[in-house]
N, C-alpha and C positions, 0 to 999 in steps of 0.2 A: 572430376574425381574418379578414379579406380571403382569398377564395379568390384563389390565381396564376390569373391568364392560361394558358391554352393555350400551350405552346411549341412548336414547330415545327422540328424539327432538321433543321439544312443540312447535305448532304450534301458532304464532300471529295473528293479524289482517290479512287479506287478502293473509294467506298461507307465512306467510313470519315467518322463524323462529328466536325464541327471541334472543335476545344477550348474553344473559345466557349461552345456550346449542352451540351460534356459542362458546362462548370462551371457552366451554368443548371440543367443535371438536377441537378446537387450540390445546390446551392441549395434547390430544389424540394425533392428530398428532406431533406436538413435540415429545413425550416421544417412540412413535414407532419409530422416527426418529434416535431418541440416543441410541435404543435398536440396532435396524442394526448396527450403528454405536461401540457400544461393538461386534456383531458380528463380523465384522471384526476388530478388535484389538486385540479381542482373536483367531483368525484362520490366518491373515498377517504374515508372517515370518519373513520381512523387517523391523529394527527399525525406517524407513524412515515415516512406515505406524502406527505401534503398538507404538512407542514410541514419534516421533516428531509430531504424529498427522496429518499429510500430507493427508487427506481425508477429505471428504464430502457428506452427503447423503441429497438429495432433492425430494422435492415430487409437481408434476406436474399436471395439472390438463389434462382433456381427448381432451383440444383445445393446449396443449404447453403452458399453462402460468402459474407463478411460485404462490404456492398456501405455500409453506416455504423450511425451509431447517436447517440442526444441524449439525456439526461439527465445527474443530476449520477454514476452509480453507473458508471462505464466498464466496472467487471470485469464485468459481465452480459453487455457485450456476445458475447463470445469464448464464454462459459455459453450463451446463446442461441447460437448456433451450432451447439452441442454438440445440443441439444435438438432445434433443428428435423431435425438430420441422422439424430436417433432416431428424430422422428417419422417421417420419410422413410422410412426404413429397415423401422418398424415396418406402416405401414399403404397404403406403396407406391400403388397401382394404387387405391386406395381411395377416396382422397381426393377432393372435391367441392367446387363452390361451397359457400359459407356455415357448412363444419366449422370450430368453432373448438377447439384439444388445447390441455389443460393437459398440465406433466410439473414435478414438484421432487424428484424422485427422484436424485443424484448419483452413484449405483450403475447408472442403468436409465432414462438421456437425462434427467438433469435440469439444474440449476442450481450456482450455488454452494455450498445448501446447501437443505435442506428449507423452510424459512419461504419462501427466496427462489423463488416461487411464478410460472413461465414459462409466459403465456397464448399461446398460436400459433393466427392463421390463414393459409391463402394466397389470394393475388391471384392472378385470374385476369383474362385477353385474348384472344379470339380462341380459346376452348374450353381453352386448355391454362395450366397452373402458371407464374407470369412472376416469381414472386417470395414472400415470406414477411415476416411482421411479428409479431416477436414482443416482449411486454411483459414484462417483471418487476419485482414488489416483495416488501417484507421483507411477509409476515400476522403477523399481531402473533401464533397460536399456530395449528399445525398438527398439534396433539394430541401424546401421548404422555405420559411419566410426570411430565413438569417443565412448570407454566406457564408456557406463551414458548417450552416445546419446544426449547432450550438447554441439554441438562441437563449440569453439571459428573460429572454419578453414572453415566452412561451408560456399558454397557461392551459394547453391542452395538447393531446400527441399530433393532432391532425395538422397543426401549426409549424410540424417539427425537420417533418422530412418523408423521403417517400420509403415506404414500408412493406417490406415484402414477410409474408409469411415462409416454411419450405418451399419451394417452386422449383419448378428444373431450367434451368440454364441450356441443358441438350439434353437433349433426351435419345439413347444411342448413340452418342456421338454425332449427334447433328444439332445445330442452335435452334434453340426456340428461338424466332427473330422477333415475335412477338414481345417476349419477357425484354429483351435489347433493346428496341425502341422505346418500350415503356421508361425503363432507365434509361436511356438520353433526352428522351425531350421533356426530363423533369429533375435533370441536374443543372448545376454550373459546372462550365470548363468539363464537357461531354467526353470531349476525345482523351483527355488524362486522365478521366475516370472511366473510363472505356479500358484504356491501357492499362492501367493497375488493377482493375478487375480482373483481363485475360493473363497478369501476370499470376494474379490467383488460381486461375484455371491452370494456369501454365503448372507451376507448380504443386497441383493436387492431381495434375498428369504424371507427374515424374514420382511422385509417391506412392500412388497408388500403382502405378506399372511395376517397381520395384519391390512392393509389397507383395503382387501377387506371384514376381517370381520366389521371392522368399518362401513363402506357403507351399509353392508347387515343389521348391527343392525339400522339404518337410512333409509335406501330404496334410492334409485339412486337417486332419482330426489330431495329428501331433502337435500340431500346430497351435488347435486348441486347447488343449493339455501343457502345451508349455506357457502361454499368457496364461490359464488358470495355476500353474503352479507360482510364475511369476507372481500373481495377488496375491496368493496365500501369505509366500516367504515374505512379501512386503508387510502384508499386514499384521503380520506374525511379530514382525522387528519393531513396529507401530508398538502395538499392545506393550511388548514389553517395556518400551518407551517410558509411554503414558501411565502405566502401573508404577512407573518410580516417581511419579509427580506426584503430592501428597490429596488424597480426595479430601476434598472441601468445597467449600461457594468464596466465589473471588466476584466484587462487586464494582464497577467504575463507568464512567461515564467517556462520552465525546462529544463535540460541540459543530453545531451548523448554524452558520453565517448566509440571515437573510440581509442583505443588504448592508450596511454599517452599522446598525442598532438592535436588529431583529435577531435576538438568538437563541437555540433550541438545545436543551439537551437531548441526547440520544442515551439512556444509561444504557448496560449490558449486566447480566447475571451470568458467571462462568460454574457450573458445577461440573467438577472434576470426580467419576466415578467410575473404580476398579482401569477399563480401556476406554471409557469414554469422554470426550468432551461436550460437552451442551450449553449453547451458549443462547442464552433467552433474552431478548430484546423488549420484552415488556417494559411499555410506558415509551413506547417511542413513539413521538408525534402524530397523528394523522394525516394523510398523504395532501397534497399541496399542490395547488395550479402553479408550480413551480418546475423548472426542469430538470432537474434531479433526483423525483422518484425513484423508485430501485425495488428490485427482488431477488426473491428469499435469496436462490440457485445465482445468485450476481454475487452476496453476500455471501455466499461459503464458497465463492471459485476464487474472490478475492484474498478473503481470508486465508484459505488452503496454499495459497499462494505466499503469506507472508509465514504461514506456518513451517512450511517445508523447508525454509530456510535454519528455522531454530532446531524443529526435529527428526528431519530426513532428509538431509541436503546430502548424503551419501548412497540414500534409497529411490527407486524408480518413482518417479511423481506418477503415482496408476490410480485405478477409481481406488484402491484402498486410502489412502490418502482423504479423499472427499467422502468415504463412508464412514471416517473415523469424526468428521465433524457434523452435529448437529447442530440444525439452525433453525429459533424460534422468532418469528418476526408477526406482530397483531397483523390480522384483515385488516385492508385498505389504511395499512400505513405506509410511513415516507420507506419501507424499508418492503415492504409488501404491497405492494398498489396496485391498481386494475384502473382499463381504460374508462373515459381519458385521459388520465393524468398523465402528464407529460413525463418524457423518462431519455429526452437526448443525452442528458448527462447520467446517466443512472448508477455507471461505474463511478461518479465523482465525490459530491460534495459529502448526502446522505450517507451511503454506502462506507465514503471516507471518514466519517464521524464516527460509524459504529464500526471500523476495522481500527479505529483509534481506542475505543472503547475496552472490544475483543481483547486486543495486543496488551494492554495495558494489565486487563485480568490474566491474561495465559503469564507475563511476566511476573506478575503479584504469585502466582500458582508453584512458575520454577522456583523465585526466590524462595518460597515456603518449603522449598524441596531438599532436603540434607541429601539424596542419594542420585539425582537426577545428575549425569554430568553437562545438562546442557546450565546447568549454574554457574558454570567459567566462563558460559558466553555472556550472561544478562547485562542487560546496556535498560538505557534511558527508554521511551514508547517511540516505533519509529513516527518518522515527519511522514504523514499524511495530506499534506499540505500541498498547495502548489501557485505560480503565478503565471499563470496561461490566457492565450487568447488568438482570435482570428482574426485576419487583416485580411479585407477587400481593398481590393483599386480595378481600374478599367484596362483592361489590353488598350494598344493601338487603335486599334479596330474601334474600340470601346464594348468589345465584348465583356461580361463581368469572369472576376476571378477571385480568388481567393484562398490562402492557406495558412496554415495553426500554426503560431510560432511554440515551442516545446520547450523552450531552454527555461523558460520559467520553473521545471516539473525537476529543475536537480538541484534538490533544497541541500541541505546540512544533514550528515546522519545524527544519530544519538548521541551520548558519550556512554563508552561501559564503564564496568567496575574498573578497568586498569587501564585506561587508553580516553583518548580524546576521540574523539568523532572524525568521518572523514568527511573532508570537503566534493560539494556536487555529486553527493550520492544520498538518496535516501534512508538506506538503510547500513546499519553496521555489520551487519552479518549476512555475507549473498550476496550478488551481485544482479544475479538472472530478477525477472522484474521489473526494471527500470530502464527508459528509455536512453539511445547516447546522445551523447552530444555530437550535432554534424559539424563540420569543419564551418567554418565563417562564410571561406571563397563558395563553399557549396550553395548554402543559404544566400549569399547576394548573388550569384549568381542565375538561381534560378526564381527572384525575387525581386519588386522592386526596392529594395531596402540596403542602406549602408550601415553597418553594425560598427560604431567606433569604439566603443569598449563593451568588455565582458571578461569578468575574473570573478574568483572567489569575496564575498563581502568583505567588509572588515567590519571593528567594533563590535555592538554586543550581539550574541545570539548563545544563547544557552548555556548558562554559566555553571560552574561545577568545581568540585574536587575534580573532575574531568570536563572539558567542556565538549560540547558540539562541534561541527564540521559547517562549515559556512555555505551557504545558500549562493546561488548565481545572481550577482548583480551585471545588470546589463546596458547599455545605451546605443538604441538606434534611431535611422532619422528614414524618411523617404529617398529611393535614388531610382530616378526613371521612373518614375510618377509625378502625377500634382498634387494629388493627395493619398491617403490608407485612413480606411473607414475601420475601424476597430472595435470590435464584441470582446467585452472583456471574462473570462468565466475562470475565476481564480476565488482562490480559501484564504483564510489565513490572518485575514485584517484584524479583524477583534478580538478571538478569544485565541492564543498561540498553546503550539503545544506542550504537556506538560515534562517537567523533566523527572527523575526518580531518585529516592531518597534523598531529599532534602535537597536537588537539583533545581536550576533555576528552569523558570519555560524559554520554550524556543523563541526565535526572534520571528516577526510579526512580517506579512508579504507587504509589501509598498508599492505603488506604480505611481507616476508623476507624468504629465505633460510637462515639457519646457519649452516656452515659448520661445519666440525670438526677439519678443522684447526683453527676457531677462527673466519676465515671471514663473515662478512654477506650480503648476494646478494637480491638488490629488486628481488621484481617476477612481472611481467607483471600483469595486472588485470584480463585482457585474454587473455591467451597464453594457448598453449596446450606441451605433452611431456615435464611440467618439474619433471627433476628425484628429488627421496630424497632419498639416499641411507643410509644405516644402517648404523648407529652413527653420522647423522646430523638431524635438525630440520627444522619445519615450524613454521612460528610465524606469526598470525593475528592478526591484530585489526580492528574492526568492525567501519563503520562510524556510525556519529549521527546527529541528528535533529542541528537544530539553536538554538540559547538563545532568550527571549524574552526582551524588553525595555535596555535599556543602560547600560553597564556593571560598568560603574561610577557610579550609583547608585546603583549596588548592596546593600541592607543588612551588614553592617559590620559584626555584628553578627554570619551571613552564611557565610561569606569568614572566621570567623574567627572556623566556622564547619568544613567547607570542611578541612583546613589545620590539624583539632583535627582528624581527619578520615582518614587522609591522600592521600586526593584526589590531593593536589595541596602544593607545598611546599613556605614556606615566603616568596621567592622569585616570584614566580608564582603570587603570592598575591598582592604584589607591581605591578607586569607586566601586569598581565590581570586587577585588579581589583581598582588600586592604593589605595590600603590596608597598609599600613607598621604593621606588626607583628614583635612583641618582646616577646621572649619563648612564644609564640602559642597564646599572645593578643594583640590587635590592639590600637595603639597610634591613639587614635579617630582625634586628634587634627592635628598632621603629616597628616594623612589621610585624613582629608577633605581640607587642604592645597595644597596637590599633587592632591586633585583630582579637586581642580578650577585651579590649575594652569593648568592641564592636558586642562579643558574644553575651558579655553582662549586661550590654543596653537590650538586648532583647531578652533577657531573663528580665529586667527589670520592667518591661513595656508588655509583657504577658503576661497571661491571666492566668488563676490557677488550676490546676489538674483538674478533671471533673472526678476523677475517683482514682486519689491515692493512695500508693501503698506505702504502710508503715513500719517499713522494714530497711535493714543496712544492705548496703551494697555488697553484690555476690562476684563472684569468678565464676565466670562464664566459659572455660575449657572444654567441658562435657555439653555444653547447651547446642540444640538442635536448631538448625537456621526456620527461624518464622517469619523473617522480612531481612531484606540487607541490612545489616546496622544491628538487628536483633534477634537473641536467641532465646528459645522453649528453657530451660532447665525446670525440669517437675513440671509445676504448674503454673509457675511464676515465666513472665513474659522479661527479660532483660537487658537494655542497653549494652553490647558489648564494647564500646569503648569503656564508660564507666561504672561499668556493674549495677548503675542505679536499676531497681525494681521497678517496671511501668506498670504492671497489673498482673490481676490472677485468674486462669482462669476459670469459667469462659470468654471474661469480657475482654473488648477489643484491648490490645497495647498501647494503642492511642490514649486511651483513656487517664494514663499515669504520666504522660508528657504535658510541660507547658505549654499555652496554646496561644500563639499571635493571629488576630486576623488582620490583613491590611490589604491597599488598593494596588493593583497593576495597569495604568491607564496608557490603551493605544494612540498612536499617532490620532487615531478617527475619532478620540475622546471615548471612546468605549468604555467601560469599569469594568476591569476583572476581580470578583473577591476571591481573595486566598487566605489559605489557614497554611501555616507555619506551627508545626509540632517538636518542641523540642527538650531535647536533653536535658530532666532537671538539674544536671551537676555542672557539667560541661554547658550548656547554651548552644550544642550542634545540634544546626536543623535536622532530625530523620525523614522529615517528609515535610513537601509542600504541594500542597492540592487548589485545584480550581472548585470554587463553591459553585451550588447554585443560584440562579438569582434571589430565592428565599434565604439566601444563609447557611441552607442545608447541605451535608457531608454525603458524597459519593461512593466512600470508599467504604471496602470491606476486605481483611484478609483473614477466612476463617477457614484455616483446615481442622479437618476431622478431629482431628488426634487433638488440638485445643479446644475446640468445643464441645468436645463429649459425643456427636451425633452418632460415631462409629460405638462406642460403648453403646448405645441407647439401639443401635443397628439400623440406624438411618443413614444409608450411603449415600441418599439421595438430594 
């Protein structure tokens, strides 16, 4: 790539430089950003790193705060933060031209998680520190008892993998050979993780040399002043953001799967005040000889990361961004832990439960919002889910190997208010964040494995007035091996994810052996040592997002797609959708016959309001959006399909709808209870929520302005 030109910042009013030459530095940095990042793509050996994209390169400023960052992986970035401010902390006054510190420690300035392996240097100008550039990718194994360093068995950190706190890699541009051996003779497959480590160096060379010519064509101290004017303008466009979203408390949950039976809520409390978010995790479990522990700073880099997409995916991803999110997580819980508690997976399951939680309230917050325009975006809570795992087998030699198959982690997106979901993507809005998918020839190639099929699922996963995006179904077998030893570390089996307004949940992750006698055995989600011996198969399907609004009203039209595509069969169409198709079109007339009757069997099979209102049905033109489906008008809560009155406030809206509960049971026999809230007039579902295992309701959608708190002068 083309070196930039020398830029030259003009200076404004009172030494403050224009916006002009800041958004040239943006620029600038960006594009150095993606050149590292081709550095290591081209020098990685791992398809882990070169092909699925599993890295991130950031760039920090000379106090630890995030000035951007380019790669497909966001949550690194806010991790890198965390890191360089250990380093800092750790080696202070120390520090020199040409030291470059690793750290994947979680416990003690590291990363996401141990694999994900944070190379640091800093830039220097004019003798002093002007900045930091740090690198991270996934090392396909970082020692410890499970190959891939994943281990489902794990009931303490020491068990996990080898852990480095900040340390220098070179010190001056010369190798600690020290720190090098230590890492080889306590990995597997030394020399690939040797090479993908130097490709990280490689490329925290090529950013940081770039960086500091940048600085030198600026001079330090403009330099400094333009990243400080940079956060302002960002955090500036933030505030004004966030002040359109209505202040209130948005309440909901997420769910983590111990094993097939063992499940936990996670709730979350959203309070939305004036430019802030604060998002409180109280009542989340206590921390677990399990390996998915997690902290705070893992939890807001995650989330910051799904956030950016809803409300600054036009704005520099800079520390403003992470200083606009507050994150409350109890001491020595699954979301706040201290050692030992094991934390290889730390970025996964925990973490993923409450960024399910989070997403779900900041979504409850926009819908609540008449002025926000990120309300044309709102979709279903993204799939935080995934069907992941590592495969061992022996070299030749019988040396040991191992690496993480991915393709499990491209579930089904959401569905929005006006659109179906897309397939093999997690999310509906954004792209950056999720891993790609490598070519097939890549993966058997550098693998003992032959992949015979892999396409988007069919049949159900998250049904709706819009539905979901389908999940990766996969089948491979061994090729050039005798066997693959497989550590399974996937979400998704029991409790799926929820959909929104009256949306169905997502479809549920599945993994199966197929034997070669014909049989097929589930597989645990996670389990460790299961065989796949030559001439049997693995077979995934990925989970997916929720549907959004009521699957009775789907589109005839679109059920009558899906069935021409072959996503869902006539049968399926009557079942999810009460469609009736005849050769591949729908008897419109049959069709909306079954689907009142459908809607008055569940008026007739619910129970009644717990507090309703005795009043006639209004026109809802002037009514203020309080949830998709329902509008404020005065003080009365609305149905806007049919005007019926749900409540007055301040009591929830819920409260005036009929109420179904009924069972959703997984493949693994699991019980989901759901509550179904609906339309007194009509029989359209507005909501359907996952219970807890008492029975009890997670949900809350209370802005200000209907609960009075803001009269009363409680913003809080």
């Amino acid at each position: 790539m083309t070196a930039l030109p020398a830029v030259q910042i003009r200076v404004a009013g009172h030494n403050e430089p224009d916006p002009i030459s800041v958004e040239v530095l943006r620029s600038r940095l960006d594009a150095l950003g993606r050149e590292a990042g081709l550095a290591i793509e081209r020098t990685a050996i791992s398809p882990v790193v070169s092909e699925t994209k599993d890295y991130s390169v950031t760039i920090i400023d000379a106090d630890g705060r995030l000035i951007t960052g380019t790669g497909y992986i966001t949550g690194h970035f806010g991790a890198s933060v965390n890191a360089v401010r250990a380093t800092i902390g750790r080696h202070g006054g120390t520090i020199a031209p040409g030291d470059v510190f690793l750290a994947n420690d979680p416990h003690n300035g590291g990363g996401l998680h141990p694999n994900d392996v944070i190379v640091q240097r800093p830039a220097f100008a004019e003798g002093h520190i002007v900045g930091w550039v740090a690198v991270s990718a996934h090392m396909m194994d970082m020692g410890g008892m499970t190959p891939g360093s994943l281990s489902p068995q794990a009931t303490e950190c020491f068990q996990e993998a080898l852990r480095f706190p900040p340390v220098r890699l070179l010190r001056q541009g010369i190798e600690e050979r020290d720190i090098w051996s230590i890492l080889r003779i306590n990995v597997r497959s030394a020399s690939i993780i040797e090479a993908d480590l130097r490709a990280l160096v490689a490329g925290c060379n090529v950013a940081v040399a770039k960086l500091e010519k940048a600085v030198a064509a600026l001079g330090a101290e403009s330099f400094r002043q333009s990243i400080a004017r940079l956060e302002r303008a960002t955090r500036d466009a933030l505030d004004r953001r966030i002040e359109l979203i209505a202040d209130g408390v948005y309440r909901s949950a997420g769910w983590l799967e111990l094993g097939e039976r063992e499940v936990y809520a996670i709730p979350c409390r959203l309070t939305v005040a004036g430019s802030r978010l604060g998002f409180d995790f109280a009542g989340c479990p206590p921390q677990l000889p399990r390996y998915f522990n997690s902290k705070p700073y893992i939890v807001q880099s995650t989330l910051a990361s799904k956030l950016h997409r809803w409300l600054a995916a036009d704005l520099p991803y800079s520390q403003a961004l992470l200083d606009l999110i507050e994150v409350r997580c109890p001491a020595r819980s699954l979301l706040n832990c201290e050692p030992p508690a094991p934390i290889g997976a730390a970025h996964m399951d925990a973490t993923g439960a409450g960024i399910s939680a989070a997403m779900q309230c900041m979504l409850l917050a926009i819908g609540a919002s008449p002025e926000a325009p990120e309300r044309r975006l709102i979709s279903a809570p993204p799939s935080v889910g995934w069907a992941m795992m590592t495969w061992a087998f022996a070299r030749e030699d019988n040396s040991p190997a191992s690496f993480i198959h991915t393709d499990g982690t491209l579930g089904g997106s959401p569905a929005g208010a006006d659109r179906d979901g897309i397939d093999l993507s997690s999310d509906l809005v954004g792209t950056k964040g999720s891993l790609e998918m490598p070519d097939v020839e890549i993966l058997e190639a550098a693998y003992p494995i032959l992949i015979e099929e892999r396409n988007a699922g069919k049949g159900f996963h998250g049904l709706g007035t819009y539905r979901s995006g389908s999940a990766c179904h996969e089948i491979l077998r061994p090729h050039g091996a005798l066997c693959l030893t497989g550590f399974m570390i996937s979400t998704r089996g029991s409790v799926p994810t929820p959909g929104a307004c009256g949306g169905g949940l997502g479809a549920r992750t599945s993994l199966k052996l197929l034997r070669g006698s014909g049989l097929t055995e589930d597989v645990p989600l996670q389990a460790a040592g299961i065989s796949l011996a030559r001439g049997e198969r693995f077979e995934l399907r990925g989970p997916t997002a929720g549907g959004f609004g009521d699957p009775l009203f789907r589109p005839v039209e679109l059920v009558e797609q899906d069935a021409r595509q072959g996503r869902i069969t006539a049968d399926e169409a009557q079942r999810f959708y009460a469609v009736v198709l005849a050769a591949g079109s729908a008897d419109r007339e049959a069709s909306e016959a079954l689907r009142r009757e459908r809607r008055q069997a569940r008026l007739g099979q619910a129970r009644p309001a717990v507090r309703p209102v005795a009043a006639e049905p209004l026109k809802t033109g002037q009514g203020l959006a309080l949830f998709p489906g329902i509008v404020q008008v005065g003080s009365l809560a609305v149905s806007e399909e049919s005007g019926a009155v749900l409540a007055e406030a301040p009591h929830p809206w819920t409260d005036g709808c009929l109420v179904l509960d009924e069972q959703d049971i997984g493949a693994n026999g699991y019980v989901v209870g759901t509550r179904s809230y609906l339309d007194p007039i009509t029989g359209r579902r507005l909501l359907l929520e996952i219970l807890q295992r008492d029975g009890s309701s997670v949900f809350e959608c209370s802005p200000d302005r209907w609960t009075g708190r803001m009269a009363a002068g409680n913003r809080s």
